[in-house]
N, C-alpha and C positions, 0 to 999 in steps of 0.2 A: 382324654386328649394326649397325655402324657404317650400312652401305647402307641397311639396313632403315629405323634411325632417321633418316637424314635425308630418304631417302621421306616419310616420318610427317610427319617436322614440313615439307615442303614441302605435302603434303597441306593441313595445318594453317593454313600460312599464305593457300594460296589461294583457302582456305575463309571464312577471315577476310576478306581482299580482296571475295570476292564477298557476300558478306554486309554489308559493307559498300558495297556496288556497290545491291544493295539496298537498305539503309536508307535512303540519300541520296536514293533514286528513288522512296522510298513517301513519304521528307520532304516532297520537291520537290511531289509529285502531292497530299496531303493539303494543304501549303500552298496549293496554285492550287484545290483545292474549295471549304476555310474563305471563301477568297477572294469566290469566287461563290458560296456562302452567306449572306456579309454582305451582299453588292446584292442577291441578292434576297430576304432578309430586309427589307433595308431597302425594295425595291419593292413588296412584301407588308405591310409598316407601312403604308407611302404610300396602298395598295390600300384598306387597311383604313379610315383615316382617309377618304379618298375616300368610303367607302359610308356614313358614318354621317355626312359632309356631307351626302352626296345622299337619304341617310333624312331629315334634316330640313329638305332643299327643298322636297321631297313634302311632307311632313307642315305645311310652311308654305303649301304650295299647296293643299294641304285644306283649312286654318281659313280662307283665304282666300275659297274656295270656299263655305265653310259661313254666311262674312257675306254673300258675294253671294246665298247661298240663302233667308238670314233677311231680305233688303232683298226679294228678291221674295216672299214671304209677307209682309210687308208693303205691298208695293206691292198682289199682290191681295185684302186687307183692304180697303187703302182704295177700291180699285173697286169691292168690296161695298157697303162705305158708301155710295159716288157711286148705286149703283143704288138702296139704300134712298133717299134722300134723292129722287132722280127720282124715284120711285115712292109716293111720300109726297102725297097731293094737299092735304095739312092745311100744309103748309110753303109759306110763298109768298116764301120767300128767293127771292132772285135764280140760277138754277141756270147761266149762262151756264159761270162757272168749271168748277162740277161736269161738266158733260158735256164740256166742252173737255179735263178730266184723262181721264174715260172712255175719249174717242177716241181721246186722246194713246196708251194704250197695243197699241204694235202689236209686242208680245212675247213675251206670256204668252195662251198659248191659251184660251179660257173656251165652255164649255156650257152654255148656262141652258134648262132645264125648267123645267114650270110642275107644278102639284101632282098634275097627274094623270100626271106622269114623259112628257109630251109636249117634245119640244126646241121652244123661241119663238126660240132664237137661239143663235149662238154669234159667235166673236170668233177672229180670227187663225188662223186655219186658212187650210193652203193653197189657194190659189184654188182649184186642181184638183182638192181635195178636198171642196169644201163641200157639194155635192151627194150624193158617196158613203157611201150610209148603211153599209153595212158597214164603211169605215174609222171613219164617227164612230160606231160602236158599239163597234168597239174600242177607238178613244181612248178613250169612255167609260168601259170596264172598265178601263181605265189608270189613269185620272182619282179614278177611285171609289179605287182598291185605295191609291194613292200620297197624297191630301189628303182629308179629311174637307169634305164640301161646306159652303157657306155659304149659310144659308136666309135670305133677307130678304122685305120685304112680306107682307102682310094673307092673302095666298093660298099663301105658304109656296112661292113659289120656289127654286128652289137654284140654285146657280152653283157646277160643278164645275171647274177648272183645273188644270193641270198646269204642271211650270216651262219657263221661257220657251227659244225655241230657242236663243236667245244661249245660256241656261246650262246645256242641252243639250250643244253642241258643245264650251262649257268641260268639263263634267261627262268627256265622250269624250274631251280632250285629257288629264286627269289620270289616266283608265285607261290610255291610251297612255302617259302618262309612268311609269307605276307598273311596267306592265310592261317599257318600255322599261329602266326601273333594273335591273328584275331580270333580264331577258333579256340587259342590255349591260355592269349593270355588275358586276352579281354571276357573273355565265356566265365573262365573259371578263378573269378575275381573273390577266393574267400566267402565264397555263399552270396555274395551281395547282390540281387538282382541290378542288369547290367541292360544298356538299350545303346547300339551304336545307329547313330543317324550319319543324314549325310548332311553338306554343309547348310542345306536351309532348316535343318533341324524337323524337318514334317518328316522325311521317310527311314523307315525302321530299315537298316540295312541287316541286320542281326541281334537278337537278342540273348538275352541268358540269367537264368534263375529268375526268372518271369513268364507267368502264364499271360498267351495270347489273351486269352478275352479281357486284359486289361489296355488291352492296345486293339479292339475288337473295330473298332470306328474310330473316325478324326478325331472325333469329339474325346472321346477315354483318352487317345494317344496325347492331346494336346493337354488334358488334364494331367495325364501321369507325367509329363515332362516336364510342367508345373510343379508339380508335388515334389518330384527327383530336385530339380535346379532350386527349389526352396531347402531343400537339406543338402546339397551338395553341390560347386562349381563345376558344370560338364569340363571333363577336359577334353583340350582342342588339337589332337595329332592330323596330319599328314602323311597319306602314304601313298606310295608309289603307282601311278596307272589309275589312283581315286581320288587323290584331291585333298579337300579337309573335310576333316570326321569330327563329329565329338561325341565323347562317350558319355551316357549319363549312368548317375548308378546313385543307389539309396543303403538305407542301412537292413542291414542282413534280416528275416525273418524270425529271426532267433533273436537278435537283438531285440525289435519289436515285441515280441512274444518275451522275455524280460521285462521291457519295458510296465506290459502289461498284467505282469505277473502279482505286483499288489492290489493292481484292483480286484483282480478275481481273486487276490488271495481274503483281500476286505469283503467281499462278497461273501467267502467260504463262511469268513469269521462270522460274520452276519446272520446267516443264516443257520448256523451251528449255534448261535448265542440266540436265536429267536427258539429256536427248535428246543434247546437247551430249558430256556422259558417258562413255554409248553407246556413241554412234560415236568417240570418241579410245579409248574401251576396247575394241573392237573391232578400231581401227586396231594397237592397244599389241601386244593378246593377238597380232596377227596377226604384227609386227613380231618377237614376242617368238617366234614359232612357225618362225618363220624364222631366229633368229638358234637356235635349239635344232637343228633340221634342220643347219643350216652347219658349228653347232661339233662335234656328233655324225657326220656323214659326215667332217668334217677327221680327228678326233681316230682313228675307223677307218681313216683313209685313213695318217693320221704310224702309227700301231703294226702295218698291215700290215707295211710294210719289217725293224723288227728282230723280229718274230715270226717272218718266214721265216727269217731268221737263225739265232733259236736253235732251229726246228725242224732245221737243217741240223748244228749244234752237239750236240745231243741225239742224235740218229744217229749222231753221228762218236763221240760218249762210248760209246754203247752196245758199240761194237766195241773201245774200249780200259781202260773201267773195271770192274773185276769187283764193285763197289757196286750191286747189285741195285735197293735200297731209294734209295739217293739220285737213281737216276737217276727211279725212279717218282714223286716228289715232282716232281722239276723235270720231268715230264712232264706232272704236272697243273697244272702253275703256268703252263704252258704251252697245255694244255687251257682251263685259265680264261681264259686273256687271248684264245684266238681267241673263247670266247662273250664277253667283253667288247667285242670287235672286231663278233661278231653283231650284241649289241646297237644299239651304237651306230650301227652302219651301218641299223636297223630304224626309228630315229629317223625320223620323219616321212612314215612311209606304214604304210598299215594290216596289223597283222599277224594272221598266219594264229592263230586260235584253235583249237584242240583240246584234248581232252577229255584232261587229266592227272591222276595220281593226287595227290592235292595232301598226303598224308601223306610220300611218298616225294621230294616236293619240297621240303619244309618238312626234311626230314630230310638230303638233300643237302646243301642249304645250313648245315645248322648242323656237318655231319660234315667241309667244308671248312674254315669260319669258326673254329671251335673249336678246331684245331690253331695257326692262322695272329695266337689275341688269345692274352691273358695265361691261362694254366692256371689262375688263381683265382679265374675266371667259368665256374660251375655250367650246363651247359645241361641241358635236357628238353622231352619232349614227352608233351602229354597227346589221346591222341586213340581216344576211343571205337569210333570205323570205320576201320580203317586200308586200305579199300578205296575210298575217299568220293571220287569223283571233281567237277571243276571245266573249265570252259571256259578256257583262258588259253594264252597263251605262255610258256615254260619260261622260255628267256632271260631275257625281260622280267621275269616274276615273281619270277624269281630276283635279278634287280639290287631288286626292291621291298626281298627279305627281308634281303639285303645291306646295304641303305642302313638298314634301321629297326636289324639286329644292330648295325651297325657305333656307331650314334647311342646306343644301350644301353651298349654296352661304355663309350663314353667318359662316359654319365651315371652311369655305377655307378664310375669312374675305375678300372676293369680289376679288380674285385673286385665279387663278387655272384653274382642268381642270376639268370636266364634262361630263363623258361618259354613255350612256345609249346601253345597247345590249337586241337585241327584238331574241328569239326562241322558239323553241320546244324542250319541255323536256318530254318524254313518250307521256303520254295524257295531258300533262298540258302545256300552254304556259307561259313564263316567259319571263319578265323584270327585270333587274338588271340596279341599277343604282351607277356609282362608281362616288367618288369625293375624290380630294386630301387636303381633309381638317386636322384639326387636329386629327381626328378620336374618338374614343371611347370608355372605359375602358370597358374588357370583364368582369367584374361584371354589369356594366349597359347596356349591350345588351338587355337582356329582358323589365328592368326598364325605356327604354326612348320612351317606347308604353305605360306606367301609365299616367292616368290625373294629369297633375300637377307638372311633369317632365320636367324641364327643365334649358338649363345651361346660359339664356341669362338675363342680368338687368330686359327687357320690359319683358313682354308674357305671359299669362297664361298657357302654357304649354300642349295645346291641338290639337296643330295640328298631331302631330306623333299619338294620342288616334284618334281623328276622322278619320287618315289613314287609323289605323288596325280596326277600326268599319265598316268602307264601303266596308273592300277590305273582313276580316273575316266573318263579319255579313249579308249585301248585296249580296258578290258576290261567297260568298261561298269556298273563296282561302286562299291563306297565303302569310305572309309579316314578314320578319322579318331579322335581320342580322347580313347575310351571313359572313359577314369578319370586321374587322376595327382592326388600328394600331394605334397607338399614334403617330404625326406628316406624316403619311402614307397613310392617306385618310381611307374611311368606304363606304363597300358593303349594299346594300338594293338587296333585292331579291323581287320579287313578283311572285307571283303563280296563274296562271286562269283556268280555264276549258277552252275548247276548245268547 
């Protein structure tokens, strides 16, 4: 018992050990994620406050745009005016100023038809084009669709204009700026998978560091923006020409991939400490199968020598004691120890199985045993077929029945009763064998088949281990048990082929 328990608690301990080998290594690795969670939290703050500056630079560079746009509708107002006023022959103001403004302006494009929609003129068009009617028919339809014309003089002229190229090419800088925001600064958001909607939050206007197929259907989309707005507040910009936006965004893939980095590091562990296991239990059982081999060929090799001895002794009696019966006893006792000498010389090579009457073995054994314990241990046998044969080795089987009698008699302390039942169960024959000893704690059912198990002063604790070795290992069956009660005796089962 002794061996057993401090097995246990060395187990115990270096279980403890490793588990704390562990914890220290999910500490360390969860502390170095928090780690880089907080920078790039904090670069994703940064990120964020960034876009809702640069939302309202745009959005500055709009209304900016929007006065430059209202100074040029103003401006050609007032060249409407300049042309009424030329065109007034009732006014004999001085027109020098007037037409010097007119001329001045070389920016803003103008088409002047006269009322039968014939062009008289126009104003700042490209040189190359002034001739091309099909481009001024276009512009035209330009011109028409973007300002409502200005009709001046007596004959109902108009003057249709569009805005001027200067605010043109402004106009083109701030779609490039617009999308540039969104393309550079909303796309390339620090890694962070990034989904800009639009204000009902259903349609993906653009995304970034995010694959489509997670936004594949309504259903993924409405999920992942779910998922996004549980980790993160969408921010809400406005921009120019679109309205409101909001941006959703999660934490970087990298981050996650940290996150998840001690679990699979626990895994690694896991599995390198099962693996680890293994192979020392592999290495053990092997070790352990060699030291059973050595001590089993020694222990036949030390009892050959006084066995021939007293086979020599036994002869020499037989011609000088006329004790019939004493000499047949020490005859068998003698018989026994060469099959003990079998046995153990069989120890670690495979033995020959044959078909044995397993009622007539079971009965052997107990017609020995029961002269050799206390007379106030009851034996029997219950066996339905007393023909029922089994695949086994006598020998072998025979040290099984031995080692489980032997462990009865001392659990019952040489008083009780002793039942053995021989049948058929499917394809497999069994032996049970019951005794009304003290029985067994169902926490050490499995445990009193370990080397080194055992509840008595003497004994190394190996006779229940070399049971389940011959009957498991040898003969291919199972052994284990069945039943046990505290003061109520304990079942043993055995299991053979047939």
């Amino acid at each position: 018992m002794n061996l057993y328990s401090n097995k246990q608690r060395w187990k115990i301990l270096l279980f403890i050990v490793a588990m704390a080998i562990v914890a220290v290594t999910l500490w360390y690795s969860n502390h170095i994620a928090e780690s880089i969670r907080i920078e790039e939290r904090k670069k994703v703050q940064l990120w964020s406050e960034a876009i809702k500056q640069r939302a309202d630079l745009v959005n500055f560079t709009e209304r900016l745009f929007e006065q430059l746009r209202e100074e040029e509708r103003k401006r050609a107002d007032l060249l409407v005016k300049g042309y009424n006023i030329v065109n007034d022959p009732s006014d004999q103001n001085d027109l020098t100023f007037v037409t010097d403004f007119i001329w001045s302006n070389t920016t803003i494009p103008i088409l002047i038809y006269d009322g039968l929609n014939n062009l008289i003129g126009s104003r700042n068009l490209p040189q190359r084009r002034e001739n091309d009617a099909a481009y001024i028919d276009s512009l035209f339809q330009v011109m028409q669709k973007k300002n409502p014309p200005i009709v001046f003089g007596e004959v109902g002229h108009r003057v249709y204009y569009n805005d001027s190229y200067l605010f043109t090419e402004l106009q083109g800088n701030l779609n490039s700026l617009i999308n540039t925001f969104i393309s550079e600064t909303v796309m390339n958001s620090a890694s962070a998978p990034v989904l800009l909607t639009d204000s009902t939050q259903k349609v993906v206007l653009k995304r970034g560091n995010l694959d489509s197929i997670f936004i594949a259907t309504p259903q993924l989309l409405e999920q992942k923006l779910a998922q996004m707005r549980s980790e993160n507040e969408p921010i809400a910009i406005e921009l120019p020409g679109q309205g409101l936006n909001y941006i959703f965004f999660e934490d970087s893939l990298v981050l996650k991939q940290l996150e998840m980095f001690p679990v699979f590091q626990l895994i690694l562990i896991g599995v390198f400490l099962l693996v680890s296991y293994l192979i020392f239990s592999t290495f053990r059982k092997a070790e352990q199968n060699q030291v059973w081999v050595g001590m089993a060929k020694e222990t036949a090799h030390q009892l050959g020598t006084p066995l021939s001895s007293l086979m020599a002794w036994s002869s020499l009696l037989e011609t000088q004691l006329p004790d019939k019966n004493t000499l047949a006893e020490l005859n068998k006792d003698i018989d026994r120890l060469n099959t003990i000498t079998a046995r153990f010389s069989k120890i670690g090579s495979a033995p020959d199985l044959v078909e044995e009457n397993i009622f007539e073995c079971v009965l052997e054994a107990f017609d020995y045993l029961k002269l050799r314990v206390s007379d106030r241990v009851q034996f029997s046998i219950n066996a339905p077929d007393r023909t029922l044969n089994a695949h086994l080795n006598k020998p072998l089987f025979g040290w099984v029945l031995e080692n489980l009698v032997r462990n009865a008699v001392d659990a019952m302390e040489g008083e009780g009763k002793l039942s053995a039942s021989v049948f058929r169960e499917y394809n497999r024959v069994v032996v049970e064998l019951h005794d009304t000893g003290k029985g067994i704690a169902k926490n050490k059912w499995r445990t009193v088949f370990q080397p080194g198990f055992t509840t008595k002063k003497r004994g190394w604790g190996l006779g229940l281990s070399l049971a389940k070795r011959i009957i498991e290992g040898y003969h291919e069956g199972k052994i284990f048990v069945k039943w046990s009660d505290a003061g109520k005796g304990t079942l043993f089962r055995i299991e053979l082929r047939e």
